[in-house]
C-alpha positions as CSV (number, residue, x, y, z in Angstrom):
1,X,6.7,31.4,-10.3
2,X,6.1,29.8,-7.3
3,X,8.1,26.6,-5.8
4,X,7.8,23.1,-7.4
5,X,7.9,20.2,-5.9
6,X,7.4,16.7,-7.3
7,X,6.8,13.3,-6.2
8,X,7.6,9.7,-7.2
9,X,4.4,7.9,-7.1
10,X,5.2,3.9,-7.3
11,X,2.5,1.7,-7.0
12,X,1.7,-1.5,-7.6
13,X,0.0,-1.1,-10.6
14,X,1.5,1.8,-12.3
15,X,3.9,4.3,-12.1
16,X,3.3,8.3,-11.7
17,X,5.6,11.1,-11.2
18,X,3.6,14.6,-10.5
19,X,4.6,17.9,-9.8
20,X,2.7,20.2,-7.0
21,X,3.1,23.7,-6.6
22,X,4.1,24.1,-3.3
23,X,2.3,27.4,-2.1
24,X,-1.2,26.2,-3.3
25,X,-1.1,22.3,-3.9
26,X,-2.2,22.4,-7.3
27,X,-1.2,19.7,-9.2
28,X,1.3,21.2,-12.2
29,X,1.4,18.2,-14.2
30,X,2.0,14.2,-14.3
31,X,3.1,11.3,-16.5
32,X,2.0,7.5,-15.5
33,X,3.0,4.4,-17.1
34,X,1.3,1.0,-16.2
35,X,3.4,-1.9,-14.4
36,X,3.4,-5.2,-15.9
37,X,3.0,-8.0,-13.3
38,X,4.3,-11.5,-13.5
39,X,2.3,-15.0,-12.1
40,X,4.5,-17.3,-12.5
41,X,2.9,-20.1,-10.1
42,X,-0.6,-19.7,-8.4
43,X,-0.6,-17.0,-6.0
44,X,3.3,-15.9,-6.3
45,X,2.7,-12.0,-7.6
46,X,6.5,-10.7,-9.1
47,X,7.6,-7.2,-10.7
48,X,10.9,-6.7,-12.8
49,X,12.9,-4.0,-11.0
50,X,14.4,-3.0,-13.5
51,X,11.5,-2.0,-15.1
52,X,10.0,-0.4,-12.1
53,X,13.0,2.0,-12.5
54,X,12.7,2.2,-16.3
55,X,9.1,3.5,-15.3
56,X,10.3,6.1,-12.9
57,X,12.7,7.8,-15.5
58,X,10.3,7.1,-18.1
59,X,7.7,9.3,-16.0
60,X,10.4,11.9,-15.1
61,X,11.6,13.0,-18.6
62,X,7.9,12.3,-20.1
63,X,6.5,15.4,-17.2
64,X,9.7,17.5,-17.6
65,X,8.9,17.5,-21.3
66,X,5.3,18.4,-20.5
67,X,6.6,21.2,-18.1
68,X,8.4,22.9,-20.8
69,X,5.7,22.5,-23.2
70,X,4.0,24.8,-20.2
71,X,6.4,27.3,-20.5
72,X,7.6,26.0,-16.9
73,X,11.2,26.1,-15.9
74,X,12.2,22.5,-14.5
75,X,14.8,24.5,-12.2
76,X,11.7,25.6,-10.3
77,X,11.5,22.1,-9.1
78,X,13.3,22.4,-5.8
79,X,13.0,18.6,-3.7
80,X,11.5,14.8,-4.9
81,X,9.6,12.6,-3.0
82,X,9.3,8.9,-3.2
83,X,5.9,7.0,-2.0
84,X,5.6,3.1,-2.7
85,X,4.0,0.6,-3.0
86,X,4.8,-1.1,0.9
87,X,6.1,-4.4,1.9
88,X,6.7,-5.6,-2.0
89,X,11.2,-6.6,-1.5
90,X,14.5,-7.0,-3.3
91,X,17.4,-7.9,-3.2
92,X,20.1,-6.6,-5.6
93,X,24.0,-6.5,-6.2
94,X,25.7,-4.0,-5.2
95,X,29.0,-4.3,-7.1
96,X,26.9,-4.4,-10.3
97,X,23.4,-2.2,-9.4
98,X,21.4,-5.4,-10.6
99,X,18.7,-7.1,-9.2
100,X,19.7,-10.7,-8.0
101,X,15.9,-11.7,-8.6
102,X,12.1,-10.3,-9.2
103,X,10.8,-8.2,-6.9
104,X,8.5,-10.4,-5.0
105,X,5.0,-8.7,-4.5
106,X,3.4,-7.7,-0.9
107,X,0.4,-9.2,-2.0
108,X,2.4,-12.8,-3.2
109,X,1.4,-15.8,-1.1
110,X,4.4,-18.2,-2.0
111,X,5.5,-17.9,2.2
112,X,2.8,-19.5,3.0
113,X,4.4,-22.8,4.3
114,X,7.7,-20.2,5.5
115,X,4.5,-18.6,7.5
116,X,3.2,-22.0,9.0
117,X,6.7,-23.0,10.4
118,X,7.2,-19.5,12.0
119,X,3.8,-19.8,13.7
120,X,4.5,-23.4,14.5
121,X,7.7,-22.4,16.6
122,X,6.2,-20.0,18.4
123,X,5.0,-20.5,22.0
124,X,1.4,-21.4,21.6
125,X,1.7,-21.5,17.9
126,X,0.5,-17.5,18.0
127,X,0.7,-15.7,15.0
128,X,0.9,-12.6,16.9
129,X,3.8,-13.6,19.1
130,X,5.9,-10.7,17.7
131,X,3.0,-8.0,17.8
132,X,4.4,-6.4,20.9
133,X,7.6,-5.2,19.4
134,X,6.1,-5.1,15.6
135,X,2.4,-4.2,15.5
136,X,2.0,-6.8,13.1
137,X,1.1,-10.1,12.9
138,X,3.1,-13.5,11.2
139,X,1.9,-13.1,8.1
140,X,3.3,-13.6,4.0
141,X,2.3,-9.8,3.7
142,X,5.6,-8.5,5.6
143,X,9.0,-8.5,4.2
144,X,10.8,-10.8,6.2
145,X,9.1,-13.5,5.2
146,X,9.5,-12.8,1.7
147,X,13.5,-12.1,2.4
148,X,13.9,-15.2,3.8
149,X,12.3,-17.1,0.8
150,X,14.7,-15.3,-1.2
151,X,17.4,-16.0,0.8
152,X,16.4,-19.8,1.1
153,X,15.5,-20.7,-2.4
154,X,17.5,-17.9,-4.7
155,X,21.1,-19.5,-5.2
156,X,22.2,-15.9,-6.5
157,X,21.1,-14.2,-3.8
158,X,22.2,-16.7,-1.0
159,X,26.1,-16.1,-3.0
160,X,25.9,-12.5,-2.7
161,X,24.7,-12.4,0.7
162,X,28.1,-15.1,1.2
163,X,30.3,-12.3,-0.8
164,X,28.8,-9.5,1.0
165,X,27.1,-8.0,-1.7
166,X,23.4,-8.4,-1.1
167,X,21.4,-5.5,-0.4
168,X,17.4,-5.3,1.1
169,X,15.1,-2.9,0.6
170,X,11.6,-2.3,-0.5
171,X,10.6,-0.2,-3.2
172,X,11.3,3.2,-1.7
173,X,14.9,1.8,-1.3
174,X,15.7,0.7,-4.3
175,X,14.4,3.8,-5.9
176,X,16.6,6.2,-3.8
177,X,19.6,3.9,-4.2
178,X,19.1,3.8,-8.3
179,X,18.3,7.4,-8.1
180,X,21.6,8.6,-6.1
181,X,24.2,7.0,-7.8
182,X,23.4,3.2,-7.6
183,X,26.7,1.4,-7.7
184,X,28.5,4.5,-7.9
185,X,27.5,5.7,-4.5
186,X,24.0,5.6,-3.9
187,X,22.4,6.1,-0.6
188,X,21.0,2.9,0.9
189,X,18.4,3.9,3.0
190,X,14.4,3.6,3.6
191,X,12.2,5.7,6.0
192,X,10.5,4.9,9.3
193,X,6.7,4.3,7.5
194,X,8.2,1.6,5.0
195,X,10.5,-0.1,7.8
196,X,7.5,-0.9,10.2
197,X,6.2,-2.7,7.1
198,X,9.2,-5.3,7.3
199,X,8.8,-7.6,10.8
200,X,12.5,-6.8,11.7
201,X,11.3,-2.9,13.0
202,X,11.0,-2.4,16.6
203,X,8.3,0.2,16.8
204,X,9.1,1.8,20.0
205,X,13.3,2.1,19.6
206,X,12.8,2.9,15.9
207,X,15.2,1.2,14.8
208,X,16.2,-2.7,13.5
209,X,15.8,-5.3,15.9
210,X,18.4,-7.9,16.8
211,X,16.2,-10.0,18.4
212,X,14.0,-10.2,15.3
213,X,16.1,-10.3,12.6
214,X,17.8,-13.5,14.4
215,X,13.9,-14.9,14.8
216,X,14.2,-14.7,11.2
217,X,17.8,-15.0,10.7
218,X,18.1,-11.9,8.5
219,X,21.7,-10.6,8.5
220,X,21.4,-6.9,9.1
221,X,24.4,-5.6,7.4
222,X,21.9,-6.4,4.3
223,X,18.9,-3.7,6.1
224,X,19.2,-0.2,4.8
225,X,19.8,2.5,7.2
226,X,16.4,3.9,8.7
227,X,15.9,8.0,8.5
228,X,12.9,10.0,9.1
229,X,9.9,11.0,6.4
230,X,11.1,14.3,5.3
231,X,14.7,15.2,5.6
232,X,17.4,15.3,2.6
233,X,18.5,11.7,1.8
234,X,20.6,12.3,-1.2
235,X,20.2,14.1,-4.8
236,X,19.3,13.3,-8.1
237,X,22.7,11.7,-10.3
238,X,21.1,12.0,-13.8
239,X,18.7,13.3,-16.1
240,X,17.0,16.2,-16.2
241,X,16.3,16.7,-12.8
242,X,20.6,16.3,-11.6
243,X,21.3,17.9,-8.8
244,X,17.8,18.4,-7.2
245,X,17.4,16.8,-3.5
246,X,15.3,13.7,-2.4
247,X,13.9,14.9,0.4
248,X,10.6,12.9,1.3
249,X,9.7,9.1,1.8
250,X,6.6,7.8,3.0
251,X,4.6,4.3,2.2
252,X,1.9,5.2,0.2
253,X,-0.8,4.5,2.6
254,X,1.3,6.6,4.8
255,X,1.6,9.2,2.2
256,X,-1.9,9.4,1.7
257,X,-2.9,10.1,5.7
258,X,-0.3,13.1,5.4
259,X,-2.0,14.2,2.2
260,X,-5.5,14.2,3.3
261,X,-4.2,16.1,6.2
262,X,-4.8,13.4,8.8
263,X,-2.5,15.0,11.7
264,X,-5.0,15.3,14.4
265,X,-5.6,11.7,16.9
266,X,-9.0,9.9,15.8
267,X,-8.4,11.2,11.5
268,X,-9.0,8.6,9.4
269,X,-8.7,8.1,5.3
270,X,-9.1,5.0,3.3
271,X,-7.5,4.1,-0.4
272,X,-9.0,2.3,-2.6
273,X,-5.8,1.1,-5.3
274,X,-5.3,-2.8,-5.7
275,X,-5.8,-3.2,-2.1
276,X,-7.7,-1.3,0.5
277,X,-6.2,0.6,3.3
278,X,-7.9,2.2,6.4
279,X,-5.5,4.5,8.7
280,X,-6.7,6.2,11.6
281,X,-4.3,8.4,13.1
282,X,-3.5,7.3,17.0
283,X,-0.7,9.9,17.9
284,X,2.6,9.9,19.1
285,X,1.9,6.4,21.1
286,X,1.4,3.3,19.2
287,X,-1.9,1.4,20.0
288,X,-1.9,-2.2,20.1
289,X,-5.2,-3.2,18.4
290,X,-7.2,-5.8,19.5
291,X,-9.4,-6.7,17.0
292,X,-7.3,-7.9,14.1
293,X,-5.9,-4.4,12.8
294,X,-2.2,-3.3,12.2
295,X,-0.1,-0.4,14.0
296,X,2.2,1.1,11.9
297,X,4.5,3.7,12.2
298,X,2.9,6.3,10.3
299,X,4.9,9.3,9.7
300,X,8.3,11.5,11.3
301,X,8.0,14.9,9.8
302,X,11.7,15.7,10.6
303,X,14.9,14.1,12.2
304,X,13.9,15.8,15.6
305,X,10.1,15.4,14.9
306,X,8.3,12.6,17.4
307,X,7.1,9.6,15.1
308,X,3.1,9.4,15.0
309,X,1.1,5.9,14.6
310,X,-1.5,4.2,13.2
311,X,-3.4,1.7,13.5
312,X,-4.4,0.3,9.6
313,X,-6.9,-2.1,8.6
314,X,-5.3,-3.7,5.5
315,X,-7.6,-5.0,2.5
316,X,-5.6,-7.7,-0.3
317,X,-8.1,-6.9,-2.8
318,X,-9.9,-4.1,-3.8
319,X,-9.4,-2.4,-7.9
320,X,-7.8,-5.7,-8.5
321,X,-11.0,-7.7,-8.3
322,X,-11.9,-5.6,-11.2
323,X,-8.5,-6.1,-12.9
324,X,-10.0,-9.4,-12.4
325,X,-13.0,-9.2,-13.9
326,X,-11.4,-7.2,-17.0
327,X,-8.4,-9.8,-17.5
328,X,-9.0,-13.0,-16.2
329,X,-12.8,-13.1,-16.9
330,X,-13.1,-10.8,-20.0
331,X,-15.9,-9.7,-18.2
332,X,-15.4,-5.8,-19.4
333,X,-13.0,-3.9,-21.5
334,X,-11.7,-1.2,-19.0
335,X,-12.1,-0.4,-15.2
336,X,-14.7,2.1,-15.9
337,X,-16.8,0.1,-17.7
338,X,-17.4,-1.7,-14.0
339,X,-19.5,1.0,-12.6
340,X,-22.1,0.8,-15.9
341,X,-23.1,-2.6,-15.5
342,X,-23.7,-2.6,-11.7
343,X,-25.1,0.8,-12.3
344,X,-27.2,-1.1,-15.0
345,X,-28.3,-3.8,-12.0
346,X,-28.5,-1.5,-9.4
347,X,-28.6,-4.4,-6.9
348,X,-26.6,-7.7,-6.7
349,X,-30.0,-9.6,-6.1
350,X,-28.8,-11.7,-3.4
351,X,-25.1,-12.8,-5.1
352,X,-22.1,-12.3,-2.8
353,X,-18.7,-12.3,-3.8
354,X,-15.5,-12.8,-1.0
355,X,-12.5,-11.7,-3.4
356,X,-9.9,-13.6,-1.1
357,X,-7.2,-14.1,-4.1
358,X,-4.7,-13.9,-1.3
359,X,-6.0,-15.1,1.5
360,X,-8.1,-12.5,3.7
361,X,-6.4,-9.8,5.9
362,X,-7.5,-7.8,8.3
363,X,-9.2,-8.4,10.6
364,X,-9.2,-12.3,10.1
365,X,-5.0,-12.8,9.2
366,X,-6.3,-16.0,7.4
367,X,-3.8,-17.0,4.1
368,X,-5.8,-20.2,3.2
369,X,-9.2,-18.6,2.6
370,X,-9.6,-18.2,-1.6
371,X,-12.2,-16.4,-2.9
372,X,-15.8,-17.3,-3.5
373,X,-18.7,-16.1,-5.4
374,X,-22.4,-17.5,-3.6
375,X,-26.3,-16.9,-3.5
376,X,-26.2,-17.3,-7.5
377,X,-29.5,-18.3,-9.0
378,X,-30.9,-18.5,-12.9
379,X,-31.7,-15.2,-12.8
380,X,-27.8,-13.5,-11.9
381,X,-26.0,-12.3,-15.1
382,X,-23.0,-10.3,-15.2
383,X,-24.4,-6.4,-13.9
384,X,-25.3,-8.8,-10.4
385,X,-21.2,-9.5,-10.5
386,X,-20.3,-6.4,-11.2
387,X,-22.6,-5.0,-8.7
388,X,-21.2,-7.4,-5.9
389,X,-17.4,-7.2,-6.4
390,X,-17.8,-3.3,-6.0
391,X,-20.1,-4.6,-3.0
392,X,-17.1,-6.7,-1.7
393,X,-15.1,-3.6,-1.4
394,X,-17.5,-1.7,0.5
395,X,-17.6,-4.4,2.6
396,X,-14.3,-5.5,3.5
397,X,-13.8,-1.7,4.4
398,X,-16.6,-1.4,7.0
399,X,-15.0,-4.8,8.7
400,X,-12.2,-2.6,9.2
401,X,-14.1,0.6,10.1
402,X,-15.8,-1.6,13.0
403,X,-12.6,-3.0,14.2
404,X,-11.0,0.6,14.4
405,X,-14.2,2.0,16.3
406,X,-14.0,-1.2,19.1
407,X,-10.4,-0.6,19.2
408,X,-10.3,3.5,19.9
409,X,-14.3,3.2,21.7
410,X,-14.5,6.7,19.7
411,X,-16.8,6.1,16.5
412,X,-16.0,7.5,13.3
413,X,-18.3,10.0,12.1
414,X,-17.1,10.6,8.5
415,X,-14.6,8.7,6.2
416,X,-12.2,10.8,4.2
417,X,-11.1,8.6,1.1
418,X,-8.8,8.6,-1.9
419,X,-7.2,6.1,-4.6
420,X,-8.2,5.3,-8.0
421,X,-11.5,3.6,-7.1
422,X,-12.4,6.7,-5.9
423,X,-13.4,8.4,-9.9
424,X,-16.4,5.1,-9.1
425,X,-19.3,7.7,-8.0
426,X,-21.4,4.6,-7.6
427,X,-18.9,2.9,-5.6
428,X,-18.4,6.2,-3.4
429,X,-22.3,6.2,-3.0
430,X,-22.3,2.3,-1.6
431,X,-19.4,2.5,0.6
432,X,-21.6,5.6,2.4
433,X,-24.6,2.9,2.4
434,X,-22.8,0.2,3.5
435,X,-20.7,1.9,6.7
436,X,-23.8,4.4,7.4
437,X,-21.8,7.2,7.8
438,X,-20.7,9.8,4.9
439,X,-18.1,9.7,2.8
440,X,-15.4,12.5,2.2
441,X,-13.7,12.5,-1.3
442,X,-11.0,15.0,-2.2
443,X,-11.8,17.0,-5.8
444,X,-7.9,16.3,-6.4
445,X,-7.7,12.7,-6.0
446,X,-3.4,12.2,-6.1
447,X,-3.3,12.7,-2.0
448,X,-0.8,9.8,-1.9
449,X,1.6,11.8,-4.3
450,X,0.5,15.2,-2.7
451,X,1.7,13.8,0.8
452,X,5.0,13.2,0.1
453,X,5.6,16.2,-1.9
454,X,4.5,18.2,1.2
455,X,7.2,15.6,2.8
456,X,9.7,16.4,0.8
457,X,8.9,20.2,0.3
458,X,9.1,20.7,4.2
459,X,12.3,19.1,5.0
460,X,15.3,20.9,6.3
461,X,17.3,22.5,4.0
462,X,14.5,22.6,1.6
463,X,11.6,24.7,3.5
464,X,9.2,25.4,0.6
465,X,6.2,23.8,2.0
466,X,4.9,24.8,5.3
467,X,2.7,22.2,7.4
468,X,1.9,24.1,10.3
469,X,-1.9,24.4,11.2
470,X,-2.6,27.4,9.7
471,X,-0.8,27.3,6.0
472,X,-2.0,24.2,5.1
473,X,-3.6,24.3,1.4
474,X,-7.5,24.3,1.2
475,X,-8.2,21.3,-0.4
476,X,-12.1,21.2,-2.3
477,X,-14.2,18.1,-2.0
478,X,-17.5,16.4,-2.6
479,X,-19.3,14.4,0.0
480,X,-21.7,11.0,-0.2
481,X,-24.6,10.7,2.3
482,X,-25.6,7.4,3.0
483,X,-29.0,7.0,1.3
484,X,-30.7,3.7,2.8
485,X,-32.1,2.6,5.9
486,X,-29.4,1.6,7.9
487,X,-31.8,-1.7,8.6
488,X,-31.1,-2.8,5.1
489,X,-27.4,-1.9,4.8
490,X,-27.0,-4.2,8.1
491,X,-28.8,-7.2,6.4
492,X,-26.3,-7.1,3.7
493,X,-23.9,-6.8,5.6
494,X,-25.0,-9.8,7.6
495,X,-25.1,-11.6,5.1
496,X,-21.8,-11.0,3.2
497,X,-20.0,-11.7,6.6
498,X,-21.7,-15.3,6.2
499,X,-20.2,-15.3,2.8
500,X,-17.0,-15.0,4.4
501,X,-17.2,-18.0,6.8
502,X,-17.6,-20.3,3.2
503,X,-14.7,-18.8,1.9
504,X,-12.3,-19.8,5.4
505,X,-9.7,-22.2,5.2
506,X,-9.9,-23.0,1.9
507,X,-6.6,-24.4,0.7
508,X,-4.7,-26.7,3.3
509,X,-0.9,-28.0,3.0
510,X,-2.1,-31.7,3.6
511,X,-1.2,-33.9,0.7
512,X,-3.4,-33.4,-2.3
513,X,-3.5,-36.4,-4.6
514,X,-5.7,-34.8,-7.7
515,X,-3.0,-33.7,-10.0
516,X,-3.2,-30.3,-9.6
517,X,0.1,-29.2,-7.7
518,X,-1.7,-27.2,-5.1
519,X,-0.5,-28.2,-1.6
520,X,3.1,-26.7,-0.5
């Protein structure tokens, strides 16, 4: 039997573990379990943690099961990997191994006024003041921000940080920690990828920055320690994989470059989950983007490996719009009910929809636009919805495809792609409309879990999965041509970016006097 290796697959919206064979990338088997997400004021977005790690263990024993119902020997599974949902932060206990409060969502917009005060105080009121040393911009997306709220407004947290108990991390964190030992000796720790996502990261010394964790007054004895993408973090505690190494973290955008096989400058991939995330690969220098996007560290294949960037152009909403649709509008039953009715429209006759739930990201970085649905007439039913919210995804990605291709001055010629969306063949066939050029989709869609299984399968000490040039796996996929005239595609295109203006600064913090608890 060849080498297993499996990967923790934590996302936003579910849960998945998977196991790979590591000579030929096939995917063994997998066990998912959906993640129940909290609203518990307009735009704040929470998850329990200690049901995100109920999930993980759930998903473990669920595909160990499955593996011996296979005849397959668990034992063969020789490293884990963990890839997460980015950005989304704790803060829990360490005495006690509990979580001091929800996990507060990337997407959750309760920083907002936390966000306005930060840009306030900086010189010229720039939001991208602390781009040089971050890549990113002051936004609610990052971690700090969110750390700080806790911090600010969580009395538990503000006592344990007093008592010197508090610990920080995102979701790759607090996974490893729970994983290793928790309170009894787990290792606190998160990986280069998921660090850069935090504001406190300085991209070029890899490693915290004092500087910006006083801008934010962050304590750092709170900040896990920061270790490369694949190398052995710790090992398994419990269950039945005890005793088997974590060996592999990567953000799952992140994870999902490495698992398309994105290592060469000027490779791109985009993931269509809850959000949408365009990575093109820049190297082993970080490119600062002019045009709205983020750099982010992207990988470190090694403790001695050079780090290699990105620059990501970072969608809020993409399959939740139709999470949307199915639970806030009863619109349709299940996600894949979506693609009949636009199918069943083929057109959105003229309606525009702008799904800014949280604002709009890149390349605009503006939280008070809200979402906005326009050009309706008599005549627009619910297949003309459907047809523009997959419309709306398209688009929001080719905003970010043009920013990439002013930013490098190399254009793009094809757009490798992966994520749940991805199954939508009528979605896969607009998106190659829309951006004009063809689209790439992998036959195995889990590259995000394939990615860091290669991660943690290629560490030191591990060595069951080679990534040099020549041995990576062959991976089979089907390509969409684009199939209009690129005349039309730019009319639409025109016209949904006028659909954006209307949906631009939105909400405001000034007083509002109708009842309705909105302004901050």
């Amino acid at each position: 039997m060849d080498p297993l290796v499996a990967a923790i697959d934590q996302g936003t919206s579910s849960t998945r573990f998977l196991v790979f064979n590591a000579k030929t990338a096939e995917l063994i088997s997998h066990h998912q379990v959906e993640i129940n997400q909290s609203f518990p004021k307009e735009g704040w977005v929470e998850e329990d943690p200690r049901e995100i790690m109920q999930s993980v263990h759930e998903c473990i024993e669920r595909t160990c099961e499955k593996l011996c119902k296979l005849n397959i020997d668990v034992s063969n599974i020789k490293a884990v990997g963990v890839t997460n949902q980015r950005e989304t932060t704790l803060v829990w206990d360490k005495d006690t191994g509990e979580p001091l409060y929800n996990a507060i969502v990337w997407l959750d917009l309760r920083t907002q006024s936390t966000v306005e005060r930060l840009i306030n105080k900086a010189p010229g009121r720039n939001k991208n003041h602390l781009r040089h040393k971050t890549g990113l911009p002051i936004s609610t997306y990052f971690s700090a921000v969110k750390l700080r709220w806790l911090l600010d407004n969580v009395d538990e947290v503000h006592e344990a940080f007093l008592s010197q108990r508090a610990m920080f991390g995102t979701v790759d964190s607090w996974i490893i920690w729970c994983l290793t030992g928790g309170k009894n000796g787990g290792v606190h720790c998160t990986d280069v990828s998921n660090a850069s996502r935090t504001m406190l990261f300085n991209i070029h010394t890899m490693d915290w920055d004092p500087e910006l964790c006083r801008y934010f007054d962050i304590p750092m004895e709170i900040l896990p320690s920061v270790r490369s993408s694949s190398e052995i973090y710790g090992w398994m505690k419990s269950g039945s994989l005890a005793g088997v190494p974590i060996s592999g973290c990567l953000g799952d955008q992140s994870a999902a470059l490495v698992g398309q096989m994105c290592f060469n400058e000027g490779q791109a991939k985009n993931t269509y989950g809850t959000g949408c995330f365009l990575l093109r690969n820049t190297g082993t220098k970080p490119v600062i983007s002019d045009h709205g996007l983020l750099t982010t560290v992207a990988y470190k294949l090694g403790k001695d490996e050079p780090a290699c960037f990105a620059l990501e152009g970072s969608v809020a909403i993409a399959g939740a719009v139709v999470r949307w649709l199915k639970d806030n509008m009863g619109m349709v039953q299940s996600s894949s009910e979506i693609e009949k009715l636009a199918a069943a429209a083929g057109t959105s006759y003229g309606c525009y929809f702008v799904p800014a739930f949280s604002g709009l990201y890149a390349p605009y970085w503006e939280p008070s636009a809200r979402g906005i649905i326009c050009g309706l007439t008599q005549f627009t039913n619910r297949n003309h919805l459907a047809f523009a919210a997959l419309e709306a995804v398209c688009f929001q990605t080719r905003e970010i495809l043009d920013a990439m291709n002013q930013d490098s001055g190399v254009p793009l010629t094809q757009l490798k792609v992966d994520g749940g969306m991805t199954s939508n063949r009528l979605l896969m066939q607009l998106q190659a409309d829309i951006l004009c050029i063809p689209v790439v989709r992998p036959t195995m869609s889990e590259t995000t879990a394939l990615g860091v299984a290669m991660a943690a399968g290629a560490a030191e000490g591990v060595g069951v999965w080679s990534l040099s040039p020549g041995q990576l796996p062959h991976v089979t996929s089907e390509r969409y041509e684009p199939q209009i005239n690129p005349e039309e595609s730019e009319y639409r295109f025109a016209r949904w970016k006028k659909a954006v203006q209307k949906a631009m600064n939105w909400e405001t913090t000034e007083p509002c006097y109708n009842g309705s608890g909105h302004s901050q």
